[in-house]
PDB file of N, CA, C and O in Angstrom:
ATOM      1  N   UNK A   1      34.899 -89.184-105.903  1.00  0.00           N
ATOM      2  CA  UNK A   1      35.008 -87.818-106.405  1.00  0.00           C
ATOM      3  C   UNK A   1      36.259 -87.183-105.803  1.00  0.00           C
ATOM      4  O   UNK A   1      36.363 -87.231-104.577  1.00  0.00           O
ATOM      5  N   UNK A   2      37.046 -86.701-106.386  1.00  0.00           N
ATOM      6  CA  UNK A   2      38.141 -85.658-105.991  1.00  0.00           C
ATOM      7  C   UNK A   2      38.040 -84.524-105.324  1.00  0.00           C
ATOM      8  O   UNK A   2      37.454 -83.553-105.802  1.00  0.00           O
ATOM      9  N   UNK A   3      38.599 -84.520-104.140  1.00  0.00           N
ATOM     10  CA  UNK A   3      38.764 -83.066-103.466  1.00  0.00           C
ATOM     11  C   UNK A   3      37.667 -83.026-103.032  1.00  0.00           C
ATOM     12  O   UNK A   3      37.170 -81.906-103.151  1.00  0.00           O
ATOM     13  N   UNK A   4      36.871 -83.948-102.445  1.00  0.00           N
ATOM     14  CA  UNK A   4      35.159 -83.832-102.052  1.00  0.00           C
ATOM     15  C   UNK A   4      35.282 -83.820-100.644  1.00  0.00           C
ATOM     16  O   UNK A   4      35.879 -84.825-100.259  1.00  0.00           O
ATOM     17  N   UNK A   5      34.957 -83.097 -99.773  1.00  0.00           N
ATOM     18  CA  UNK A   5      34.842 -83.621 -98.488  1.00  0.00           C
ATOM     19  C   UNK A   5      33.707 -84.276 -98.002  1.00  0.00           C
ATOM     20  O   UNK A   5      32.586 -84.308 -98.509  1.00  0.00           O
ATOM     21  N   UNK A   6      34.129 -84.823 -96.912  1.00  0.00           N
ATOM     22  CA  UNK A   6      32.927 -85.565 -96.765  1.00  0.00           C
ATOM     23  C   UNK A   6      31.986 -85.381 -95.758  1.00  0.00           C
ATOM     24  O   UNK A   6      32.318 -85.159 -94.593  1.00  0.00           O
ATOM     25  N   UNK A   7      30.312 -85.495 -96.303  1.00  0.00           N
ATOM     26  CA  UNK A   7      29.082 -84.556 -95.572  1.00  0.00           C
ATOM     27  C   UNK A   7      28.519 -85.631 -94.870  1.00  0.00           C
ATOM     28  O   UNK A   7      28.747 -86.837 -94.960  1.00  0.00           O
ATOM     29  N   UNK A   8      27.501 -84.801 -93.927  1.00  0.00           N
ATOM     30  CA  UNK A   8      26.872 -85.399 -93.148  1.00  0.00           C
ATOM     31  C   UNK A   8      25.654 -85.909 -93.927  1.00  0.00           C
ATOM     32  O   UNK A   8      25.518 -85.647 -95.122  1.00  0.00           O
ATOM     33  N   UNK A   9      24.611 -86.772 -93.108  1.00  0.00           N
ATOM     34  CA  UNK A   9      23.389 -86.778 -94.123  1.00  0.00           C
ATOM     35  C   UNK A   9      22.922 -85.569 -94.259  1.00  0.00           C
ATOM     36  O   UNK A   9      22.774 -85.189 -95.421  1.00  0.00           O
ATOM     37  N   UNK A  10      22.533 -84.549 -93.067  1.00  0.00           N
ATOM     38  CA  UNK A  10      21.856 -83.274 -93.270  1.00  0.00           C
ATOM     39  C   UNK A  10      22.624 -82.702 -94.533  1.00  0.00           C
ATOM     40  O   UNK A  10      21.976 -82.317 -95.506  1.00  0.00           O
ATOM     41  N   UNK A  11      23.713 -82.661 -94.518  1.00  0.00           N
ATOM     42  CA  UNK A  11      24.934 -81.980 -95.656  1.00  0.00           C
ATOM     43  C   UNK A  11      24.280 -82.305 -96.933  1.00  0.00           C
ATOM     44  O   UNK A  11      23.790 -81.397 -97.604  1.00  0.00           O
ATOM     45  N   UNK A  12      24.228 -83.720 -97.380  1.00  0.00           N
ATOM     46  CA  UNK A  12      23.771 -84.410 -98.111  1.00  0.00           C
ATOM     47  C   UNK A  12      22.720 -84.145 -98.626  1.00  0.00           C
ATOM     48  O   UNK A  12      22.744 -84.067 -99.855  1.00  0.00           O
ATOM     49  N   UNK A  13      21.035 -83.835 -97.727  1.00  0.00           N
ATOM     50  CA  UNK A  13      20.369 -83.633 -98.167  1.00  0.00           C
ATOM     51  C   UNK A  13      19.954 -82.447 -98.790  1.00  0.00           C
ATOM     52  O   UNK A  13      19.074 -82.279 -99.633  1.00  0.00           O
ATOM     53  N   UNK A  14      20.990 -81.358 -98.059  1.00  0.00           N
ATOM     54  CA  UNK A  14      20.797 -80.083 -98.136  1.00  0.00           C
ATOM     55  C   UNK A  14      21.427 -80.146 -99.788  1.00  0.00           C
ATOM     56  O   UNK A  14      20.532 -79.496-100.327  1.00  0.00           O
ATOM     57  N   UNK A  15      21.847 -80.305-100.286  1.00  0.00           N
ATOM     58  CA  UNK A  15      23.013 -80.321-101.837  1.00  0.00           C
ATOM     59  C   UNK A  15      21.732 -81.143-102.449  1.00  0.00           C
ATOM     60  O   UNK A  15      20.975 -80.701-103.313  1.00  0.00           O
ATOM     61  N   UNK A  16      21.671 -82.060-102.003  1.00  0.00           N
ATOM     62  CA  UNK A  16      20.031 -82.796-103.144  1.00  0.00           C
ATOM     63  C   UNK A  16      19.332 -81.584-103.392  1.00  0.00           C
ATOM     64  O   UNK A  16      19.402 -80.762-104.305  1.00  0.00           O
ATOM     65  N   UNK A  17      18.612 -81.670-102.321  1.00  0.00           N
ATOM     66  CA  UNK A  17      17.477 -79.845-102.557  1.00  0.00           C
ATOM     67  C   UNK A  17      18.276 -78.885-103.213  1.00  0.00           C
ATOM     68  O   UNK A  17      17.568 -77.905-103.449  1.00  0.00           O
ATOM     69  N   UNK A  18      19.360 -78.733-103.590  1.00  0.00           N
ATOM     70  CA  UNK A  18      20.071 -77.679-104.334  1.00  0.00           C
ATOM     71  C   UNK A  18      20.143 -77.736-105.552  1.00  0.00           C
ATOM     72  O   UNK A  18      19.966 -76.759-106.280  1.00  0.00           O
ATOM     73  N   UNK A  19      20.537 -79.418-106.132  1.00  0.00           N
ATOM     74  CA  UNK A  19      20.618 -79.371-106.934  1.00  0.00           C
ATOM     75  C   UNK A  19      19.079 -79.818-107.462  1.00  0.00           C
ATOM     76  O   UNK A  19      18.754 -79.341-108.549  1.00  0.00           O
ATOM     77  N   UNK A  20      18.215 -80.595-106.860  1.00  0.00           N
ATOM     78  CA  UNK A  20      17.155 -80.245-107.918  1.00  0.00           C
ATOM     79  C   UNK A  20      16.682 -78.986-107.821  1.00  0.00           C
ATOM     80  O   UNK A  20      15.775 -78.770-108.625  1.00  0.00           O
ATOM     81  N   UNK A  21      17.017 -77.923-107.008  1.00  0.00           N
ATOM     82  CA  UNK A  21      16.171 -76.688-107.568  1.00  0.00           C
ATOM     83  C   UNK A  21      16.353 -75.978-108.378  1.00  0.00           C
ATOM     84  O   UNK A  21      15.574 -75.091-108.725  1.00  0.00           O
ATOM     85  N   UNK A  22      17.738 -76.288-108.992  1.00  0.00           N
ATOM     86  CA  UNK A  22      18.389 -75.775-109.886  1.00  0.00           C
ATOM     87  C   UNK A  22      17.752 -76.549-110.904  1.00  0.00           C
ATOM     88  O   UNK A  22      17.108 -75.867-111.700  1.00  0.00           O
ATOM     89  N   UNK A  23      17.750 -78.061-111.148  1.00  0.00           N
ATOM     90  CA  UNK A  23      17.371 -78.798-112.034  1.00  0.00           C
ATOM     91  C   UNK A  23      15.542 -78.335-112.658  1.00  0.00           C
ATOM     92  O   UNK A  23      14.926 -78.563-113.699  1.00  0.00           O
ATOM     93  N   UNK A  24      15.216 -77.598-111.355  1.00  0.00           N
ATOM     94  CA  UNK A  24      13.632 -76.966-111.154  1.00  0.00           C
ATOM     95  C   UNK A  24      13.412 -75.670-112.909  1.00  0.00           C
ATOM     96  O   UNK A  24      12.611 -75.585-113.840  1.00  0.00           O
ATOM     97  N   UNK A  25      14.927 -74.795-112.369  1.00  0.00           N
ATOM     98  CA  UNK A  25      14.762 -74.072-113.543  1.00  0.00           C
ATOM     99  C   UNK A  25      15.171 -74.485-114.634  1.00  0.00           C
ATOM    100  O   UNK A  25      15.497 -73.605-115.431  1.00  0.00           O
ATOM    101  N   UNK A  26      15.310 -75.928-115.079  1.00  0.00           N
ATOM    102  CA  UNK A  26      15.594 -76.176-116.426  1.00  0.00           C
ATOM    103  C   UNK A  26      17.191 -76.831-116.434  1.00  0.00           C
ATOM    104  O   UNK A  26      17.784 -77.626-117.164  1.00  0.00           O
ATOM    105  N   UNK A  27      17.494 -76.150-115.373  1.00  0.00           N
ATOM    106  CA  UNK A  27      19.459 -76.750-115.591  1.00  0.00           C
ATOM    107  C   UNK A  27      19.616 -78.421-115.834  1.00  0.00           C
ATOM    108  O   UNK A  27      18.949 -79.236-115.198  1.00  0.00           O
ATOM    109  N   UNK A  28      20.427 -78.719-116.671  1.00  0.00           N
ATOM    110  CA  UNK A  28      20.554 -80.037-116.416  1.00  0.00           C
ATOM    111  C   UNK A  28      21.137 -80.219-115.186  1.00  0.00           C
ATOM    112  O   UNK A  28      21.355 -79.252-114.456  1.00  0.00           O
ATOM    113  N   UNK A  29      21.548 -81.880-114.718  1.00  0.00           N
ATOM    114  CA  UNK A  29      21.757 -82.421-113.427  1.00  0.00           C
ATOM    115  C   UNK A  29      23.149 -82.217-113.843  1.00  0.00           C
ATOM    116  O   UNK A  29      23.767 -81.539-113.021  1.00  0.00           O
ATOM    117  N   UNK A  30      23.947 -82.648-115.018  1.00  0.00           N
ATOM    118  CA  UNK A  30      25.242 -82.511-114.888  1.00  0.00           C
ATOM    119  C   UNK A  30      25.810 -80.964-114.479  1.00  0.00           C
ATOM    120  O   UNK A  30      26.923 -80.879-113.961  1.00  0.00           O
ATOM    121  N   UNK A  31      25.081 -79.864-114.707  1.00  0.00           N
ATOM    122  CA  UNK A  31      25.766 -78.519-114.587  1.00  0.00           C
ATOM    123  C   UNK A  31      24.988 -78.301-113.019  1.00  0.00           C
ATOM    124  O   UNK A  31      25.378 -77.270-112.472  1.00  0.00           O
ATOM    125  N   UNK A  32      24.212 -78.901-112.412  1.00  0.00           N
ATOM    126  CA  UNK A  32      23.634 -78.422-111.380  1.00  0.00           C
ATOM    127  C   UNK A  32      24.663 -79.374-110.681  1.00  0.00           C
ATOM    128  O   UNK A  32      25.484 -78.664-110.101  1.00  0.00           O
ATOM    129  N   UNK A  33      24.981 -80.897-110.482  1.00  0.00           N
ATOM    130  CA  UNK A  33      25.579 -81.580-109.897  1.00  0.00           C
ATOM    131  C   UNK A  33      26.953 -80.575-109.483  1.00  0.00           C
ATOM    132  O   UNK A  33      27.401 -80.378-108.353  1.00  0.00           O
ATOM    133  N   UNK A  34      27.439 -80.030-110.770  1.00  0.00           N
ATOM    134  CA  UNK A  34      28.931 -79.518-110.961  1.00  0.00           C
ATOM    135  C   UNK A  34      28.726 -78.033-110.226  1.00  0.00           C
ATOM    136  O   UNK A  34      29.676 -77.891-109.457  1.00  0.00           O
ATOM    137  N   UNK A  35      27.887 -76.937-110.178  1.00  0.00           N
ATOM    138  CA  UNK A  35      27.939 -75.634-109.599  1.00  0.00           C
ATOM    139  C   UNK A  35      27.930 -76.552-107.760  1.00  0.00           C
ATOM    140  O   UNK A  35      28.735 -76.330-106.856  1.00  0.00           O
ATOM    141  N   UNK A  36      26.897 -77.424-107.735  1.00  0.00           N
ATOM    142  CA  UNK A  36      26.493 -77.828-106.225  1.00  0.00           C
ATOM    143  C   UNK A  36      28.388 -78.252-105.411  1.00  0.00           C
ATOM    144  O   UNK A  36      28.861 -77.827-104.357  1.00  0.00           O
ATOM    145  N   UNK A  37      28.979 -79.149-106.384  1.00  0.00           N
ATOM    146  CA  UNK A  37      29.927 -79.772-106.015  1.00  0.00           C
ATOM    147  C   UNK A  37      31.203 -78.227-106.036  1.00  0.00           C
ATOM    148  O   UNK A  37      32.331 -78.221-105.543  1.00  0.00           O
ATOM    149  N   UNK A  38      30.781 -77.541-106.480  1.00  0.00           N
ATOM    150  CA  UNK A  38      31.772 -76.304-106.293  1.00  0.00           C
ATOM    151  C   UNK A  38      31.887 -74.940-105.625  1.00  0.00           C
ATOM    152  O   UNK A  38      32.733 -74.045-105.609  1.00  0.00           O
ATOM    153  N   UNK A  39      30.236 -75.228-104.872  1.00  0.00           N
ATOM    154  CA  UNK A  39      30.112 -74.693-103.582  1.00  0.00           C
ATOM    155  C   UNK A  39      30.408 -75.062-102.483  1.00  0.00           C
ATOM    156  O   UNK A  39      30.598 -74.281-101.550  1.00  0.00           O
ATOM    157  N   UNK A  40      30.498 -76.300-102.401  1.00  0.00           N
ATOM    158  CA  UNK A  40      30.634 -77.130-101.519  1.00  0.00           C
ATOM    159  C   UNK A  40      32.537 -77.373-101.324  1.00  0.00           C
ATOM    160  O   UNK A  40      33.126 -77.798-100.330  1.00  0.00           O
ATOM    161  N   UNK A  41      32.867 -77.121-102.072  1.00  0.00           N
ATOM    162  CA  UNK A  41      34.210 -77.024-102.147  1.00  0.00           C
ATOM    163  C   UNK A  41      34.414 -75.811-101.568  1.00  0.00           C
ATOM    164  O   UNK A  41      35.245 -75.891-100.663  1.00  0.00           O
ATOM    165  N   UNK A  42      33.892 -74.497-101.772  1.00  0.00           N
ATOM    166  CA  UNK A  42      34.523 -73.467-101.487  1.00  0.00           C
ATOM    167  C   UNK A  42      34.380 -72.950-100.404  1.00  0.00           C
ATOM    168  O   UNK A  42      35.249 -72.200 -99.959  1.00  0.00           O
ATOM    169  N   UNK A  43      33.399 -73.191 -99.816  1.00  0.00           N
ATOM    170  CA  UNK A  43      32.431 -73.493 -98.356  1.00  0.00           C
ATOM    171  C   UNK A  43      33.811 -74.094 -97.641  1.00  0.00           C
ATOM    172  O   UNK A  43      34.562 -73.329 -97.037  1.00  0.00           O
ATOM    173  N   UNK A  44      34.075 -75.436 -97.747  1.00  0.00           N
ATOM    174  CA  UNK A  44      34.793 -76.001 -96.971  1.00  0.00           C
ATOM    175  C   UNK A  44      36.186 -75.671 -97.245  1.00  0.00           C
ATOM    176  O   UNK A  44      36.951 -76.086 -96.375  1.00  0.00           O
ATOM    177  N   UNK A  45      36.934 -74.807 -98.569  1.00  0.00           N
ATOM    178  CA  UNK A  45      38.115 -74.334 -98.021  1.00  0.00           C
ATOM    179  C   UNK A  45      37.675 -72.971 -96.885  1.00  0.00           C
ATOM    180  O   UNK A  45      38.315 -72.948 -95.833  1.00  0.00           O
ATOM    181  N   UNK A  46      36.672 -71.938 -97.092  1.00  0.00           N
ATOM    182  CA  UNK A  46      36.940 -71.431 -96.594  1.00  0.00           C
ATOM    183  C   UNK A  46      36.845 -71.309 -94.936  1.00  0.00           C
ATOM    184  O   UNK A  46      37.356 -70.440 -94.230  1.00  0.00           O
ATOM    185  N   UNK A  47      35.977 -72.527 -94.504  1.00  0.00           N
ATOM    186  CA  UNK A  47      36.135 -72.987 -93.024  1.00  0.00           C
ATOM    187  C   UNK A  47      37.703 -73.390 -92.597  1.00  0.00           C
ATOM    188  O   UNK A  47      37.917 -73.439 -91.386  1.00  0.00           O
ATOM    189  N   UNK A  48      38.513 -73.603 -93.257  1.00  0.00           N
ATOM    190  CA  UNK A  48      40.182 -74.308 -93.003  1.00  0.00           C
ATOM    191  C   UNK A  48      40.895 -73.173 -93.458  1.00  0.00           C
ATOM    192  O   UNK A  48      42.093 -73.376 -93.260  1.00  0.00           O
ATOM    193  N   UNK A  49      40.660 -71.874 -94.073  1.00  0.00           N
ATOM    194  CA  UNK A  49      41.338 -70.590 -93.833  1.00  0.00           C
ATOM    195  C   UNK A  49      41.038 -69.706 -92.669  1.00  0.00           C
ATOM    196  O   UNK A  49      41.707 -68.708 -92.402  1.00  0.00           O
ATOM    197  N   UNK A  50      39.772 -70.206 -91.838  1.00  0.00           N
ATOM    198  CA  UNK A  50      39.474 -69.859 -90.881  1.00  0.00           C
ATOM    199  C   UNK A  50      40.095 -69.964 -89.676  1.00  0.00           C
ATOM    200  O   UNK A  50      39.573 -69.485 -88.669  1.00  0.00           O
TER     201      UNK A  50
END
């Protein structure tokens, strides 16, 4: 994956539980995979503007 940094397992598991809870209200996995993967992006630029 591009521009992904890379998580711990806790990291990991925490984004599973995210995205199925999203998947919980109906979202598919591709748009839950894609919001999860773009928090996670923004999270970690904004620790390196820090």
């Amino acid at each position: 994956m591009n521009n992904m940094p890379t998580l711990t397992h806790s990291e990991q598991q925490e984004a599973a539980e995210r995205i199925h809870a999203l998947m919980a209200t109906g979202m598919s996995s591709g748009e839950a995979i894609m919001i999860v993967a773009s928090e996670i992006r923004e999270r970690e630029a904004a620790k390196k503007d820090d």
